[in-house]
N, C-alpha and C positions, 0 to 999 in steps of 0.2 A: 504494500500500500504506500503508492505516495504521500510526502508527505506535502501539506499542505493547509493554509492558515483556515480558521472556520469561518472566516467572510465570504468567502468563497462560497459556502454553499448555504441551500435555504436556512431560515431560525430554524430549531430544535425546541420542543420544550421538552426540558432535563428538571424532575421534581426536585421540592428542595431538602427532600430527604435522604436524595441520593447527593447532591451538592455537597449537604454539612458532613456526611458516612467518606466523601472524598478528598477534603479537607483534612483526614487525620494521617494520612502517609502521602510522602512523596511520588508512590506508585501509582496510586487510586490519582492524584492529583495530574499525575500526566497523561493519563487515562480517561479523564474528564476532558482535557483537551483537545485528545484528539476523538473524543467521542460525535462530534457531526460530520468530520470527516468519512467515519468508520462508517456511519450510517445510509449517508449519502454513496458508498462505496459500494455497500450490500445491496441499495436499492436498485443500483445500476444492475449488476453482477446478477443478483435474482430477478428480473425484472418484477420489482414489488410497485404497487401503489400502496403508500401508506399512509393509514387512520390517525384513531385515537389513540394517546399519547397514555398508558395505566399511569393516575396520579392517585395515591392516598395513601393510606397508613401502614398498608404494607409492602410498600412500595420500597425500599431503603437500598438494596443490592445489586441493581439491573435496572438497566432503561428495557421497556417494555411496550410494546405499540403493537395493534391491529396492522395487517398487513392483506392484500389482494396478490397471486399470483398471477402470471401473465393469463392461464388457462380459466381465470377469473373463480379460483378458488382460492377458500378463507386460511386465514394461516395469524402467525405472533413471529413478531421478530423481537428477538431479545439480544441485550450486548451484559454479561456479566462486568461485574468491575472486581477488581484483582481481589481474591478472599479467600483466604486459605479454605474453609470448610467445602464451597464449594466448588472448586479447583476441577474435579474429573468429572462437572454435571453432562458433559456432552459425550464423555466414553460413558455413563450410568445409563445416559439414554438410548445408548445405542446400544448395550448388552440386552435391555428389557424390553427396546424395540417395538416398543409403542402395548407392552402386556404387560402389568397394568398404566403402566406408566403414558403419558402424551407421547405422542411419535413425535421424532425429530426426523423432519423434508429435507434441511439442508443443513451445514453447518463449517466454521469456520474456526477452526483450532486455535489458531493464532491469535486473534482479536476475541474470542469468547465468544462467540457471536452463533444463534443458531433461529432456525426460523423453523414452527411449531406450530404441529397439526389446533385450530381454533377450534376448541373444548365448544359445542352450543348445546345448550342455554345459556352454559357456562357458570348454573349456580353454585354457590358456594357449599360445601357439604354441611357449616355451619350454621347453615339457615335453619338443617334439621335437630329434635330435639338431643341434647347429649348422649342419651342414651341410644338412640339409633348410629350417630357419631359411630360408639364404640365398636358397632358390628360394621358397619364401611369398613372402618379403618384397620381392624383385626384382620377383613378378608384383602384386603390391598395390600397387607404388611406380610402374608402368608403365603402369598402371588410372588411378592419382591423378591421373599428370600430362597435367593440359589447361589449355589457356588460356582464365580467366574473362574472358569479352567486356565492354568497358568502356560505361558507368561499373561500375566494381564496388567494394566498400568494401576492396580487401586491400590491406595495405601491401608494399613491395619488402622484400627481402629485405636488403639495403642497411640499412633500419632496424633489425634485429634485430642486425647485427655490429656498428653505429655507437651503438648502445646498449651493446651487449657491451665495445666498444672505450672508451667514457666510465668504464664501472665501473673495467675494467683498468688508466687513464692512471689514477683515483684513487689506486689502490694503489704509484704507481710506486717510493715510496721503498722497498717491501719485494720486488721481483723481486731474484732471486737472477742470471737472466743475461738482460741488458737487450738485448744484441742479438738473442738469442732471441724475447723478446717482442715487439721492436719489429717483428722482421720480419715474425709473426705479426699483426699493429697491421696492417703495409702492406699483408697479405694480405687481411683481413678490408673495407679499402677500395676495392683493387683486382680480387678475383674476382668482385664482384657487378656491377661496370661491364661485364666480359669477358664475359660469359656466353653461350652459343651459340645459347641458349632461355632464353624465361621461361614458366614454365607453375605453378600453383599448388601449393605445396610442401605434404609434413605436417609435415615437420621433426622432429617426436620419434618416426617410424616406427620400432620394436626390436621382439623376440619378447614382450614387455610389455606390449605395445599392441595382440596380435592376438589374438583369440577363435575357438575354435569356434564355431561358426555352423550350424544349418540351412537357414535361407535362400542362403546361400553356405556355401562350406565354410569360409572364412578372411573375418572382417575385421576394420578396422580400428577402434578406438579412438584417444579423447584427441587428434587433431589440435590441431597448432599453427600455423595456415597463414601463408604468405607468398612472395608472387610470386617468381621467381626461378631459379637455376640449378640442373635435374634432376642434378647433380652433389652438390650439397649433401647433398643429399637420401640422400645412400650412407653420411654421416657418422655418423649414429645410430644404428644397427642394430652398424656397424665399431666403434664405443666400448665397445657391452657382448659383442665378441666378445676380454674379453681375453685368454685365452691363445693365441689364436690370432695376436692382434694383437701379444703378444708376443714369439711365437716366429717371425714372417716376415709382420712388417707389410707390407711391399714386396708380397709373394705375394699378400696375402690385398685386400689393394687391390685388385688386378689382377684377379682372380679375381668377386670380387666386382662390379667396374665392367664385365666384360665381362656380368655376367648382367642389368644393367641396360641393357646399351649405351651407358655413357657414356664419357667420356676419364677412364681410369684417373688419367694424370697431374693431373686439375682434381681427381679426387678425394684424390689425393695432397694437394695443396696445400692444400685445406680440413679434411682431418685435422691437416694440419702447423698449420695458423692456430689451428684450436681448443684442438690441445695445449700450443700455446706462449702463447695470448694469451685464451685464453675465461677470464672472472671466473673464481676461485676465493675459498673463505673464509681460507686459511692459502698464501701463497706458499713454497714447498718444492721439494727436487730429489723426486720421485714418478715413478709412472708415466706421467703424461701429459707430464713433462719429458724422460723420456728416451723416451717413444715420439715427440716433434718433434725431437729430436734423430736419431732412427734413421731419421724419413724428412725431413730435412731438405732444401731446394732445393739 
């Protein structure tokens, strides 16, 4: 890709959630720059017409827009911005290959850039009540897990806590209860060693991340993959269930891991790691303090 100044080509609008998320490294920062370029580049390249620009809350990690292909079918062009977690979303999408996951039509390694089959209706799976939630997301998460045959590019899951666990030892001098964290620290090294399976993870699987669909009735978005234990994998979905999570965390673990089939207790222990020792921007007593507190080992 040439390079070249962004006056050059039409405005962009870039939310400003993804703006302030690229503002904190020099990488995302020159990634941001040359993001209308990239755009304009793709458009040509795929001959796309492009729409509506995704702005709102969950918007933070990816420019994300409606797209037309030349054959005057619906599609998403999306450009990730540099992010560790989700780093191999377009080799994730291409193991799953559109089962259960959104197919990926086209894509571009280099720039992060891929262009994605348009989910219609497109509704959110969180529209429905929680508890139907659980049984979506159980059968999507049981679809996902298979093991990519080697050599494959995904990293273990190990990297992703042993990263998590670098940020959190930075911040040491501001935890509020260090035994808490730390045991959360031993956790995050030791359940990835234990694992009873490795099979490829999404990792950020929530009602969030699921679409109406015609092709399938439900799938998936925004993977974040990496090799690892199908127990994790119950973590994401259990974080943004929080009243539920706060009124009989114990319960709803269980509950939950039994519709996945996996050991309720491993699941325990990787909610208890996350809540006690996953980065945060301000250390505080919060929610996530006292929910590893409530299911503490």
């Amino acid at each position: 890709m040439l390079p070249v100044t962004c006056s050059q080509f039409p405005p962009v609008h870039i939310p400003k959630r993804i703006i302030a998320n690229c503002e904190k490294t020099p990488e995302r920062r020159a990634w941001l720059a040359q993001l209308p370029s990239a755009i304009e580049n793709l458009r040509q390249r795929w001959s796309l017409s492009l729409g509506e620009v995704f702005d709102g809350e969950g918007v933070s990690c990816a420019w994300v827009g409606t797209a037309t292909r030349a054959d005057g079918s619906a599609a998403v062009l999306k450009l990730g911005m540099p992010h560790m977690e989700a780093e191999h979303e377009i080799q994730g999408l291409r193991f799953w290959d559109g089962d259960p996951a959104v197919r990926l039509l086209e894509a571009d390694d280099d720039v992060g850039a891929m262009l994605l089959e348009r989910c219609e209706p497109g509704t959110w799976l969180r529209s429905l009540p929680e508890a139907e939630q659980d049984a979506v997301i159980a059968r999507l998460l049981k679809r996902l897990w298979r093991a990519p045959a080697a050599p494959h590019p995904f990293r273990p899951l190990s990297a992703l806590t042993a990263h998590w666990s670098a940020e959190t030892l930075a911040c040491g001098d501001h935890w509020l209860d260090r035994g808490l964290v730390e045991e959360g620290l031993r956790l995050f090294n030791d359940l990835p060693r234990s694992a009873p399976a490795e099979v490829l993870l999404a990792t950020d699987l929530h009602a969030g991340n699921v679409l109406r669909a015609q092709r399938q009735p439900w799938l998936a978005i925004d993977p974040k993959p990496f090799v690892g234990d199908p127990a994790y994998d119950a973590t994401q979905h259990l974080w943004n269930c929080d009243a539920r999570m706060r009124s009989d965390p114990k319960g709803m673990i269980r509950r939950f891991a039994d519709l996945l089939e996996v050991d309720h207790q491993r699941v325990r222990l990787w909610m208890f790691a996350r809540a006690a020792a996953e980065p945060r921007s301000v250390w505080k007593e919060d929610e996530a303090t006292a929910l590893a507190r409530a299911i503490a080992p």
